[in-house]
C-alpha positions, 0 to 999 in steps of 0.5 A: 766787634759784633758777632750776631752773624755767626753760627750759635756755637760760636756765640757761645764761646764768645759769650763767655770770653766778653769780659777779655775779647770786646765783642757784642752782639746788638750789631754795632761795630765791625762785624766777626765772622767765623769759618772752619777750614780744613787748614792746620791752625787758624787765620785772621784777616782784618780790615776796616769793616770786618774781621775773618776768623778761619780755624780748623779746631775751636782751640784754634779759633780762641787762640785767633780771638786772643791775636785779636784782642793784641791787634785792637785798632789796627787794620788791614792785617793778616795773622797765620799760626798753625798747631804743631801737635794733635792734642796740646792739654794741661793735667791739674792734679786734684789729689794733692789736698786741693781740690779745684772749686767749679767756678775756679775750674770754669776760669782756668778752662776758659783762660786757657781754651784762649791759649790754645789748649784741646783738652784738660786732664784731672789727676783723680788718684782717689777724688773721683765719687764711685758709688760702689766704693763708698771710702774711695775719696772719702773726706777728700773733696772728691768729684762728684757725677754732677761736678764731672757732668758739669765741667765736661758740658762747660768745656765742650762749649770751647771744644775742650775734652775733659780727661780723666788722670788715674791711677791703676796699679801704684799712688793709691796711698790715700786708701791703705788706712782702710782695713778693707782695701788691706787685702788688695794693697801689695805693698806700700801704695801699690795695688795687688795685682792678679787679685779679682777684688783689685780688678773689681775696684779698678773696674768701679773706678773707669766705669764712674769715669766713662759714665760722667766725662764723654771724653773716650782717652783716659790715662791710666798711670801706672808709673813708678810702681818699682816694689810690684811684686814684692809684698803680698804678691811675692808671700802669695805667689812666690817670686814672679818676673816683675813685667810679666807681672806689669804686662798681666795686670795691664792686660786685665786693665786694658780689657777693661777700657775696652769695655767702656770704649777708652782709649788708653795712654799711661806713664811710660817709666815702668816699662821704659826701665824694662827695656834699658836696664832698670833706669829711665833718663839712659844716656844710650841708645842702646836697649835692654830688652824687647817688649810687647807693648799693646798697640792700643796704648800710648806710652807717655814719656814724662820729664822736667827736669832738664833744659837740655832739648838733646836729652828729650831727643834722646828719650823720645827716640828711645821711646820710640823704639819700644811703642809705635804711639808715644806721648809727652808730658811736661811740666808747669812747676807748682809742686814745692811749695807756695811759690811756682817756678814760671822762669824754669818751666819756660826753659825746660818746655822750649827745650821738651816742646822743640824736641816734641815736634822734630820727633812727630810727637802728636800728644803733648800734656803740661802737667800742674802737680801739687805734691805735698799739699797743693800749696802754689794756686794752678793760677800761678803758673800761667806764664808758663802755661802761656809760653808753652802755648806760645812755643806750641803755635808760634814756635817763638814767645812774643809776651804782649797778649798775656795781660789780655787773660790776666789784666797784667804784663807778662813781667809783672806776673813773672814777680809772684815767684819772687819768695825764691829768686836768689839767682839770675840763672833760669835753668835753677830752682829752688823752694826757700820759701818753703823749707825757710818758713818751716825751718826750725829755730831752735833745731836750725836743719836749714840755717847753714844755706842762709846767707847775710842779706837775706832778711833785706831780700826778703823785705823787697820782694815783699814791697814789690809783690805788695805793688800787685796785689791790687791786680783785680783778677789775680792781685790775691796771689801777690798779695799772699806772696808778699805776706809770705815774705815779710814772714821771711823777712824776719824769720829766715835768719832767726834761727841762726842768729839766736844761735850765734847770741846764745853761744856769745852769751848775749842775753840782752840780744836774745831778749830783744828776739824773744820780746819784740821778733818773735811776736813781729813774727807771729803776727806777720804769720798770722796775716800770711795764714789769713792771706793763704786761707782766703786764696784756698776758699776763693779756688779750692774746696775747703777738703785739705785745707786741714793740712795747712791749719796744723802746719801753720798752726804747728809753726805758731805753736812752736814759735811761741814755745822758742819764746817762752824758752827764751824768756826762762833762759833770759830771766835765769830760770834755766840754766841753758837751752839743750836745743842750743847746746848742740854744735851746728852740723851744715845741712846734709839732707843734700850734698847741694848747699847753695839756696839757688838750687835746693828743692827740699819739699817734705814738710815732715822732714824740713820741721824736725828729724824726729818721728812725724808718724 
């Protein structure tokens, strides 16, 4: 198509989007031309010489050049979408040690500008530069001015807004070791509130945002802050009503961004609580107490964990009932551990977005977090990211465009959470892969979960991955999938074999594990380490990624510890092994014992019952 006709600001965006959309500029070809309308959505018209784009947003007019790109050779055809809310974004979490690179972060704006997305939000709990707080983001990979002021300019050429993700009041845990924030810290991760220094630092916080993103909405946090008023406050001022606290403390912040010209949504769960009697996912509708929410604020309703679109219904009413302006935030599943969850995520935003729309809900975020150190890339869940938009415009899922973004059928990508599929159920999760790989040997916390085949199941989904890794676009993430598994396939029902030898007395078994498994293992380990540390460089700053060298290197450490052990018992220098003495307990960290549904993402408590620290 040729698209030297249309205005400059259009060209721009087809510039960066011609490896995906077949368009030029030389004036051969079809001509494209581009209309705004006051219509919700777009419309495509096509015919042997021309195509017509009329859109409202320019999120609308990417998603149109998507359609296109699915419908290349045909003509005489029409296609209509419409979006079914104001503000459609994704939120990456740049706090949990991996840090997007700009050049991922361009990729990830423009691969889902072509989605539909309007805005994508940055989850910055303390990696955003202030100039005034030389500690806050210190060593972290923060953002700096000129990272933010670059990535707002690149957006704003697809009209995606750039928002700020913060928190002011709870999750500012990366800051405590600094004796100098000791004096505002409450308790545990939540800032003292009623202290001016507090209002200081919040103060150099949202003015380095307002001053390097020209996006006026920002969130401010604010959730799952259930000890304010419990440490320093409660010593300082005695006990206080805790949402007179949380309505005082929003009012100092609220006073604040209105200084900047923000406009402010924040989590709802804290005062969600209030009204209902301390809980937030209420089976009633019957509220608690009435608040004096701020009309200025919009509370964000936060929920992932269900597939059932009656229980968003029910929240969102409820909501509805205690703020005139609510918002929803659901969830890509990227945050326990290397492996997403695209098939759960599919249900559970079908379900949340279906909901979102019978309630008039006009602000829909996708959140992306990393807990526990942002292993799973923000790549990975783009099949979730794409049907989310699919349910959006469409209402329905139709998975053909998506190789268009990706060079891979919807399907195909489907496969990288292949380290976990244990079950055919989609409405289940679970992150074997993590607490597997982590899983001590000698000290089995996860063996009785371990079921006879795995090491076979872990062996084909590593062949399977293998096949995409050759992907030119993505082929990296399978390929670090696949060395995960084959990991997996030799350690994953280690532990519970040695035992099993050892209680036999079978030495020669045991020297078999000790002189040919374990140094399979570690070389498998090895090259799953060299895999996972080249998806980091290619997407992350290099800041976090310290973790994960004295995780892995620890888990090598630890096995090379198990072999020598083994090879003294073998050899008759030790008389028995007192890890192994001890009688086998069934995992209790959970009453759940199936491995299709067991989530245990903490790393310090999956490698040992001891201190971590």
């Amino acid at each position: 198509m040729n698209y030297s006709g249309c205005r400059k600001e259009i060209q721009d965006i087809l510039k960066e989007v011609k490896d995906i959309v077949n368009v030029c500029s030389d004036g051969k070809g079809i001509s494209l031309a581009a209309e705004e309308w006051v219509e919700n959505g777009y419309l495509i018209t096509k015919n042997a010489s021309e195509v017509v784009i009329k859109y409202h947003r320019k999120s609308d007019f990417c998603r149109a050049l998507l359609m296109l790109c699915n419908k290349e050779g045909e003509d005489n055809w029409l296609h209509r979408e419409k979006s079914s809310f104001d503000e459609f974004g994704v939120m990456l979490d740049f706090s949990r040690n991996a840090v997007m690179n700009l050049e991922k972060t361009k990729l990830f704006i423009r691969t889902v500008a072509l989605m539909g997305y309007n805005f994508v939000g940055l989850y910055m709990e303390d990696t955003i530069e202030i100039p005034e707080e030389p500690y806050w983001g210190y060593m972290r990979g923060a953002m700096t001015a000129s990272e933010l002021k670059e990535i707002d300019e690149y957006a704003a050429i697809f009209d995606i807004e750039i928002r700020a993700y913060i928190q002011t009041l709870a999750h500012v845990n990366q800051i405590t070791r600094y004796e100098e924030y000791q004096e505002i810290i409450d308790t545990n991760d939540i800032l003292l509130a009623g202290e001016e220094r507090t209002y200081q630092l919040i103060e150099n916080l949202i003015k380095a945002v307002s001053e390097n993103l020209n996006s006026r909405k920002i969130n401010i946090g604010m959730d799952e802050a259930h000890m304010v008023g419990l440490g320093k406050y409660l010593d300082k001022h005695g006990y206080s009503d805790r949402f007179k606290i949380m309505e005082e403390h929003l009012n100092r912040v609220l006073a604040i961004c209105r200084k900047y010209g923000l406009q402010v949504q924040m989590w709802s769960d804290m005062f969600f609580r209030l009204a209902y009697g301390g809980e937030y996912y209420v089976k009633e509708d019957t509220m608690a107490a009435s608040l004096n929410i701020p009309p200025d604020v919009e509370l964000v309703y936060w929920d992932y964990y269900s597939c059932d679109k009656e229980r968003y219904d029910r929240m969102l009413k409820n909501h509805l009932k205690i703020a005139d302006r609510v918002g929803f935030a659901g969830g890509a599943w990227k945050w326990t551990g290397f492996a997403p969850h695209n098939a759960y995520s599919l249900e559970i935003g079908k379900a949340a977005i279906e909901a979102c729309k019978e309630n008039g809900i006009k602000s829909v975020v996708i959140t992306a977090w990393g807990d526990n150190g942002g292993e799973a890339s923000s790549f990975s869940i783009l099949p979730a990211l794409y049907a989310d938009a699919e349910f959006h415009y469409a209402g329905s899922f139709e998975p053909s465009k998506f190789k268009f973004l990706t060079g891979m059928t919807f399907d195909e990508f489907m496969q990288i959470e292949s380290a976990n599929l244990f079950s055919k159920d989609t409405t289940i999760h679970n992150n074997a892969s993590k607490y597997l790989l982590y899983n001590d040997v000698f000290l089995g916390t996860f063996d009785t979960v371990i079921f006879e085949g795995i090491s076979e199941f872990y062996q084909n989904a590593a062949l399977q991955l293998e096949k995409l890794s050759t992907n030119k676009n993505y082929g990296y993430l399978f390929d670090t999938q696949s060395k995960l598994c084959t990991v997996l396939q030799h350690k994953a029902d280690l532990g519970h074999r040695i035992k099993a030898f050892y209680d036999k007395g079978d030495r020669q078994q045991l020297s078999g594990i000790e002189e040919e498994e374990i140094p399979a293992i570690l070389k498998a380990l090895e090259e799953f380490y060299q895999a996972f540390e080249a998806q980091w460089e290619k997407e992350n700053k290099p800041f976090g990624f310290e973790v994960q060298c004295i995780r892995i290197g620890g888990l090598q450490k630890r096995l090379e510890y198990v072999k020598r052990q083994l090879k003294a018992y073998v050899s008759g220098e030790k008389e028995k092994i007192e890890e192994l003495e001890v009688e086998r307990r069934a995992f209790h960290y959970y009453a759940e014992e199936d491995i299709s549904k067991i989530n245990y993402n903490l790393w310090r408590e999956i490698v040992s019952p001891g201190d971590m620290g």
